[in-house]
C-alpha positions in Angstrom: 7.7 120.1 39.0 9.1 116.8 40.5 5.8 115.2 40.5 5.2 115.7 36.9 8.4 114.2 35.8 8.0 111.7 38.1 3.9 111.1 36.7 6.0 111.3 33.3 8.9 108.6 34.2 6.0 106.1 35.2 3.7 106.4 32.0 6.6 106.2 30.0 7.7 102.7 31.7 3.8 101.8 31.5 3.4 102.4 28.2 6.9 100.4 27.3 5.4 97.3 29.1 2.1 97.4 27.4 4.2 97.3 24.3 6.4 94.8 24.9 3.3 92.5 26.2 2.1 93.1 22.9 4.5 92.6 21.0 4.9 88.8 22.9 8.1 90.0 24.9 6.2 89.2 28.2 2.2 87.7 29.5 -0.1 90.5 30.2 -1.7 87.7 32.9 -0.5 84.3 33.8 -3.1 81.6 33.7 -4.0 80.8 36.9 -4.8 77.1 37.9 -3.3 73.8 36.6 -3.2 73.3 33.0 -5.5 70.5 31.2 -4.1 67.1 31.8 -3.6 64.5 29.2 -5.0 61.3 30.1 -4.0 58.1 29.5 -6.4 54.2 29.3 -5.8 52.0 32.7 -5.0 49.5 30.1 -1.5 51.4 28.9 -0.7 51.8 32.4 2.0 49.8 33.8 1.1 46.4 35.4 2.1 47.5 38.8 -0.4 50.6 38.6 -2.9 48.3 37.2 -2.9 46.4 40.4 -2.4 49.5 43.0 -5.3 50.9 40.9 -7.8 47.7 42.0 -6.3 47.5 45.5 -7.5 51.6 45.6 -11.2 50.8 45.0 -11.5 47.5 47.0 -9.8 49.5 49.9 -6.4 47.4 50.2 -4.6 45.9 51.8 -2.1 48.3 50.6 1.6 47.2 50.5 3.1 50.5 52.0 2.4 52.2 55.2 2.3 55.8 53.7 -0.3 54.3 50.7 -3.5 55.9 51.3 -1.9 59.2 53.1 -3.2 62.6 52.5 -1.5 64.2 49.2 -1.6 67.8 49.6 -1.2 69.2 45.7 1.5 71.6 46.7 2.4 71.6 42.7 -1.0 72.8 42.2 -0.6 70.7 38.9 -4.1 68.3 39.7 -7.3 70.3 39.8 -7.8 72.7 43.2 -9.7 71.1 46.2 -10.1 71.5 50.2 -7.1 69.4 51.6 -8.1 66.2 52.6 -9.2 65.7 49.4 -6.6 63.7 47.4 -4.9 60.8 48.6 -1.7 59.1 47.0 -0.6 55.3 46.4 3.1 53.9 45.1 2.6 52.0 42.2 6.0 49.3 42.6 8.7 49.8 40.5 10.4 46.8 39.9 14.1 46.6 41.2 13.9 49.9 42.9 15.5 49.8 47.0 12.5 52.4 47.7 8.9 53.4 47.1 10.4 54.9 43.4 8.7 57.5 41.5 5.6 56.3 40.8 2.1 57.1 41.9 -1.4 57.1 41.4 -2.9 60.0 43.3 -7.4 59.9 43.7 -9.7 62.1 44.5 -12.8 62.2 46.2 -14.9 60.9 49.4 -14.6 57.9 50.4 -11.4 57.4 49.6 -12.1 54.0 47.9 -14.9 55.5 45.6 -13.0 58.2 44.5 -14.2 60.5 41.8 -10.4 60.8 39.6 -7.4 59.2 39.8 -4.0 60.5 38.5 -0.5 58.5 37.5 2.8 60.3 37.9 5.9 58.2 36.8 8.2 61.2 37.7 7.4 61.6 41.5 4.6 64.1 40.9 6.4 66.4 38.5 3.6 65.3 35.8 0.4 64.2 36.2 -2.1 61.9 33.5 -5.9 61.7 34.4 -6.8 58.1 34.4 -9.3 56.6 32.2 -10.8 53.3 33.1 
């Protein structure tokens, strides 16, 4: 008897979150992965990451000692590789006491061929694939 009310409790709650999922209260499934990045022209980029951007493919020099350092992609907001994969780069930012916010984060092997690059202006928090 307490099995079948208890069988009964649970298709009851079932059959309430179907419902609500269909009626938009709640996702039946997340999305999994990051979502589609906008891009943006190396030309509307700022000069700064115009310039870290050429120093990437000619392979420096690089004006800070953590430029060329393995980005891990712990937002999970750039597309999913083996880590290793990406590396990141501080674009200047003019008047800032620090490395800032900004960075252009490239994928691929070697690192100064690399296969995508990315431009965050909010410290990784956003991403823009980079058109050249």
């Amino acid at each position: 008897m307490r099995d079948a009310t208890i069988r009964r409790v649970l298709r009851a709650v079932g059959a309430m979150a179907v419902g609500l999922a269909l009626a938009g209260g709640m996702p039946l499934a997340q999305a999994r992965g990051p979502l589609p990045l906008e891009s943006v022209a190396l030309a509307e980029l700022p000069s700064q990451a115009r310039t870290t951007y050429r120093l990437i493919f000619q392979g420096g020099p690089f004006p800070y000692d953590k430029d060329g350092s393995v980005f891990g992609n712990r937002e999970r907001l750039l597309p999913a590789y083996p880590r290793g994969y990406y590396r990141e780069y501080t674009v200047k930012t003019p008047w800032a006491r620090d490395r800032g916010a900004r960075r252009i984060v490239c994928g691929g092997v070697p690192p100064n061929q690399p296969e995508a690059c990315y431009y965050t202006s909010d410290h990784y928090n956003s991403f823009r694939k980079i058109t050249p």
